[in-house]
N, C-alpha and C positions, 0 to 999 in steps of 0.2 A: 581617523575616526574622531570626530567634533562632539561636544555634545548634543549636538541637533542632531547627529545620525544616531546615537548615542538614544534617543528617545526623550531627551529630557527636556527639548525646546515646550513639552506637551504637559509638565509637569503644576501649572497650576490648572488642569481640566480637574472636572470632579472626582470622587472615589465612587464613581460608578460604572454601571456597564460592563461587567466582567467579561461577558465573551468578547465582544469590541475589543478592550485593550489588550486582553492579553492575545487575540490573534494578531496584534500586531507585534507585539514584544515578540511571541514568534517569528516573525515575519522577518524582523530586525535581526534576528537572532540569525535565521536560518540563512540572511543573504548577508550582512556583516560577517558572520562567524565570531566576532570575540566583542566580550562586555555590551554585550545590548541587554543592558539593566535602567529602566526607563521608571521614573517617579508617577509617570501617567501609568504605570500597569499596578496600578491601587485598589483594582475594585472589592478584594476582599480581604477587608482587614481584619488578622484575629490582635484583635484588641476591644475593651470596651468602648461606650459612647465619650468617654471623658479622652480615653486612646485618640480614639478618631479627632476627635475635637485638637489633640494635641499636635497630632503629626501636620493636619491639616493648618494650624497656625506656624509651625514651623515651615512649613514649606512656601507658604505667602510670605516670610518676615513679621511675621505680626510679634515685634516683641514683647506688648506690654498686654497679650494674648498669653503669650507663651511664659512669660514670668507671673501671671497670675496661676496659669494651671500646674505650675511648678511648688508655687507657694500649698495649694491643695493638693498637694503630694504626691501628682502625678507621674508612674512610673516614665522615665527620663529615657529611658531605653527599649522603650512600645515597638515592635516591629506591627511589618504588613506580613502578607501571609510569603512574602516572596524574600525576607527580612531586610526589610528599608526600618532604618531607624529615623526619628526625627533629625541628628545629625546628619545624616546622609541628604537628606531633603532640604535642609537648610544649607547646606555646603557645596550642594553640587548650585545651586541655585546664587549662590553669593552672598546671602545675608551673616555678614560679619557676627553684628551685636547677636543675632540670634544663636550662632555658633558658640562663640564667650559664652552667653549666657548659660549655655547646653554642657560645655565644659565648665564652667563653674559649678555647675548642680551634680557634677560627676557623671556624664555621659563617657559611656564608653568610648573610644575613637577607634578601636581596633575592631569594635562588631565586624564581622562576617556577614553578606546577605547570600542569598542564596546559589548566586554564580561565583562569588567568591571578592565582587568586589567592597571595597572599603570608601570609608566617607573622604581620604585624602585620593584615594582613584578617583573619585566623580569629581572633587574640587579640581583635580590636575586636568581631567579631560575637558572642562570645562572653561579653563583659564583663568579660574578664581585666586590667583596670588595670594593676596590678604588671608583670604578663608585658610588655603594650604599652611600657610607659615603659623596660621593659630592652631593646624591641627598637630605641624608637628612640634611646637612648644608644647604640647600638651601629650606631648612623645607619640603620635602615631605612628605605624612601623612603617618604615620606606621602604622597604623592600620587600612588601609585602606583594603576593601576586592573583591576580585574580582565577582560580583553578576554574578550569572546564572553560571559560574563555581566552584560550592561546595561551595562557602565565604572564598577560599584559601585568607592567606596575606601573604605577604612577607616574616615574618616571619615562617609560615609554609613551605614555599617554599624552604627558604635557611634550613631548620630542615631536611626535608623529603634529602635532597641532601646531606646533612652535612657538608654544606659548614660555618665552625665553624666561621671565621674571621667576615663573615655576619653576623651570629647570632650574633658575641657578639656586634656586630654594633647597631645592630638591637635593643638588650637588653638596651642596652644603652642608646638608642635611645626613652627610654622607652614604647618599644615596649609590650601590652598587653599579658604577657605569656599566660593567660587561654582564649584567644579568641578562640571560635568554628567555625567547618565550620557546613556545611548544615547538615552532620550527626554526629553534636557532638563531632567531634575529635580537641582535642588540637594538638597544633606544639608537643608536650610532646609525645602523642599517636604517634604523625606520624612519630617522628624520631623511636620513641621506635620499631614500628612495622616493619620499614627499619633497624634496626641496626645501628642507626648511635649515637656510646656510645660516643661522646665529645660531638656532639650536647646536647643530654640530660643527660652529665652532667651538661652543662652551665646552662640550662632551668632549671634544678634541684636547681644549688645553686641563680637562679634567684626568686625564690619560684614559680615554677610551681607547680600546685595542681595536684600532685602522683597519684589522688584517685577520680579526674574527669572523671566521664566516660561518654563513647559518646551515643546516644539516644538509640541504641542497647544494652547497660550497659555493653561494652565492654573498659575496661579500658587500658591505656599503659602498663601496668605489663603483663594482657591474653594475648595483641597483639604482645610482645615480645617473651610471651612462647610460642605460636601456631608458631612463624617463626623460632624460636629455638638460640636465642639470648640469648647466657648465659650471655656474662658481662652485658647486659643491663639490665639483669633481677637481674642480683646480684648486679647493682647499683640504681634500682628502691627497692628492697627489704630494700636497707640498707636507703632508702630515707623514710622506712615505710610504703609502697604500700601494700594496704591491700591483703596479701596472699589468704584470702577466700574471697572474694567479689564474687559474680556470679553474671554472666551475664541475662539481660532478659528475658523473655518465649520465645523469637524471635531467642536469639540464646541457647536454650535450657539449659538456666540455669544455664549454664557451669561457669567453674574457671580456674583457669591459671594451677592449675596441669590437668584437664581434658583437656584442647588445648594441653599441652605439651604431655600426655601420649599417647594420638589418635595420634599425629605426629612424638610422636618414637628421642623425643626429652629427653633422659635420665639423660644427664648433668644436665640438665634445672628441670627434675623433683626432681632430688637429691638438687639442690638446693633450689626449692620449698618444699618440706619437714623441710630440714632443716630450714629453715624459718619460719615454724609452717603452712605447707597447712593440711588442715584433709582432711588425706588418703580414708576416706571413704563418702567423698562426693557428692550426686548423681546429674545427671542432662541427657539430651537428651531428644529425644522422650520415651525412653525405661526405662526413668531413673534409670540409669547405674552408676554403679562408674568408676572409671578409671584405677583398675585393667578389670572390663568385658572389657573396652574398647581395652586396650594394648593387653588381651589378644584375644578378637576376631579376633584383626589384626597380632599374632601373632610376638607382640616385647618384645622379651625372657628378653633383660635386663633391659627392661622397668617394664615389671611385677618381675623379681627380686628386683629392687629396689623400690619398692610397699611392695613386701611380705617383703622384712626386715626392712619396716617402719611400719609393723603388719596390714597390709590390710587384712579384715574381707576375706578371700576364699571362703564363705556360702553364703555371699549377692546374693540376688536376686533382679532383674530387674523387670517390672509390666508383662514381660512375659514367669516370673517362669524361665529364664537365670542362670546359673552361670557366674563365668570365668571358670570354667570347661567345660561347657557344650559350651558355645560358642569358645574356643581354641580347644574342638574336631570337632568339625562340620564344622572349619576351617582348620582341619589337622594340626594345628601345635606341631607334637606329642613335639616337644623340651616341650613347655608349657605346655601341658597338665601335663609330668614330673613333671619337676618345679612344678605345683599346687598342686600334690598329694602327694609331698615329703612335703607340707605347712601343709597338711592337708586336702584336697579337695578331695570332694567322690561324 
C-alpha cells in the first residue's frame, strides 16, 4: 500500500464534489481493506471559511499562506469532516517547512482522523523521511495504529513500501518491531511478502522475531516463498526462519517449500532445501507433498529439483494420488518422464 493506492496521489484536487470523492475513498476502502484515508475525500469540511482557507494552503505547501493565517489565529488544528488536520495534509504530501511551521504553532501530531490514522502514518506511507523524523522530534507516537484499518502503524507502512530511510527513523525511533496488525502480520511479514530485502534487513538486525507468525501461522519466510522472493528468503533463512514451520489447518498446513513449489518458484525451492526444508512434507486438503503439487501443475524444474533432493516418487495423498498419477491426468508428459526416469510406476 503506496500512497497513490492510499488516495492521496489526488490530494491537491479541490474540496469539492462530495459524492465523487467519497465513493471513491469507498471504493479504496472497500478493495484495499486497510488505511484508505485519502486528502482528496475533502469535500465537506466542518471548519469555517478562514478553516478551509487554512488546510487548503497546507496541503499545496504554501508556507507564507499558511504563516500568515497562523499569525490571524487560526485554529492549528481545523479538521475535515473525516478528521484530516492540516498536519496530516502537509505531511503526508512532504512539505517540510510547512510541517515545522505547524509544529511550531503547537499542532497536535497525535490527532486521530477518522480511521485511526495519524499525520506520521501518512508521512511513512508515503516515504516522506524528512517530514517523519520532524514529526517524531516533536514526539509523535510510533506505535501508534491505525483502528478499523487492519492496526497498520507507521512502521508497517513504510516496510510494505520499502521506504528504508523511514524505517530506519522509525527503528530508531524505537519503534515496536513485533507489533501486529489485525491478522497477525509483522512489518517483518509485510515487507518479506512485498519483496522489499533492505527493509527486512533493517527489521532483521533490529531483532524482529524471524518466526512470528500471523494468526493463519503464516510466517515471513512462507510469505516470501509463495511471492517467489529469493534474496529475502535467503536473508530470512540465514536469520534462522524456521524452514519447516507449517502453517495452520486454515491454510492447510503448508510450509514455505509447499508455497514455493505450487508457485513454480524453483530458485526459492532450491534454496529451501538447501536450508534443510523436508522434502516430503505433507499438507493441503489432499495432503500432498510438494512434489504431487509441482507436478500436478506441471513445473518440470520444479519437480527436478524435488527429485534430486530424493523426494519419496511413491507418496500418496488421502486420495490414493501420486505425482505420477496426477502429472498424467494433467498432460504434462515432460513430467510424467522425469517421474519414471526417478522411479515412479
Amino acid at each position: 500500500m503506496n500512497h497513490r493506492q492510499l488516495g492521496v496521489q489526488n490530494a491537491v484536487e479541490p474540496f469539492n464534489g462530495r459524492r465523487t470523492w467519497m465513493n471513491k475513498l469507498y471504493r479504496l476502502r472497500r478493495v484495499l481493506g486497510i488505511l484508505a484515508l485519502s486528502a482528496c475525500a475533502l469535500a465537506s469540511i466542518e471548519a469555517n471559511a478562514q478553516g478551509v482557507e487554512f488546510l487548503t494552503a497546507a496541503r499545496d505547501g504554501d508556507l507564507p499562506h499558511v504563516k500568515a493565517l497562523l499569525d490571524d489565529k487560526v485554529d492549528v488544528n481545523t479538521k475535515t469532516d473525516i478528521g484530516l488536520t492540516a498536519l496530516m495534509m502537509a505531511s503526508v504530501n512532504g512539505h517540510l517547512e510547512v510541517v515545522q511551521a505547524l509544529i511550531g504553532a503547537n499542532a497536535d501530531v497525535n490527532i486521530v482522523a477518522a480511521n485511526g490514522s495519524t499525520a506520521l502514518m501518512l508521512a511513512s506511507a508515503a516515504g516522506k523521511s524528512d517530514v517523519a523524523k520532524a514529526l517524531l522530534n516533536a514526539k509523535a507516537d510510533v506505535n501508534a495504529k491505525a483502528k478499523g484499518f487492519n492496526d497498520y502503524t507507521a512502521l508497517m507502512l513504510a516496510s510494505e513500501n520499502g521506504y528504508l530511510e523511514v524505517v530506519r527513523a522509525l527503528i530508531e525511533a524505537k519503534s515496536d518491531v513485533n507489533l501486529t496488525s489485525v491478522s497477525g502480520a509483522t512489518a517483518l511479514k509485510i515487507a518479506s511478502q512485498r519483496g522489499q530485502l533492505e527493509a527486512v534487513k533493517a527489521l532483521l538486525e533490529a531483532k524482529a522475531d524471524v518466526n512470528l507468525a500471523a494468526a493463519n501461522g503464516s510466517t515471513a519466510l512462507m510469505s516470501a516463498s509463495e511471492k517467489g522472493h529469493l534474496e529475502v528468503v535467503t536473508a530470512l533463512l540465514e536469520a534462522k526462519a524456521g524452514v519447516n514451520a507449517q502453517a495452520s489447518k486454515e491454510l492447510g498446513r503448508y510450509t514455505a517449500l509447499m508455497f514455493a513449489s505450487e508457485n513454480d518458484h524453483v530458485e526459492v525451492v532450491r534454496a529451501l532445501l538447501a536450508g534443510g526444508a523436508y522434502v516430503d512434507a505433507r499438507g493441503g486438503k489432499l495432503v500432498s507433498t510438494a512434489l504431487m503439487m509441482a507436478s500436478e501443475k506441471g513445473y518440470l524444474e520444479v519437480v527436478r529439483a524435488l527429485i534430486d533432493a530424493k523426494a519419496n516418487v511413491g507418496n500418496v495423498n488421502i486420495r490414493l494420488d501420486t505425482a505420477l498419477s496426477l502429472a498424467t491426468a494433467g498432460g504434462h508428459q515432460n513430467v510424467v518422464e522425469l517421474l519414471k526416469s526417478a522411479g515412479a510406476n
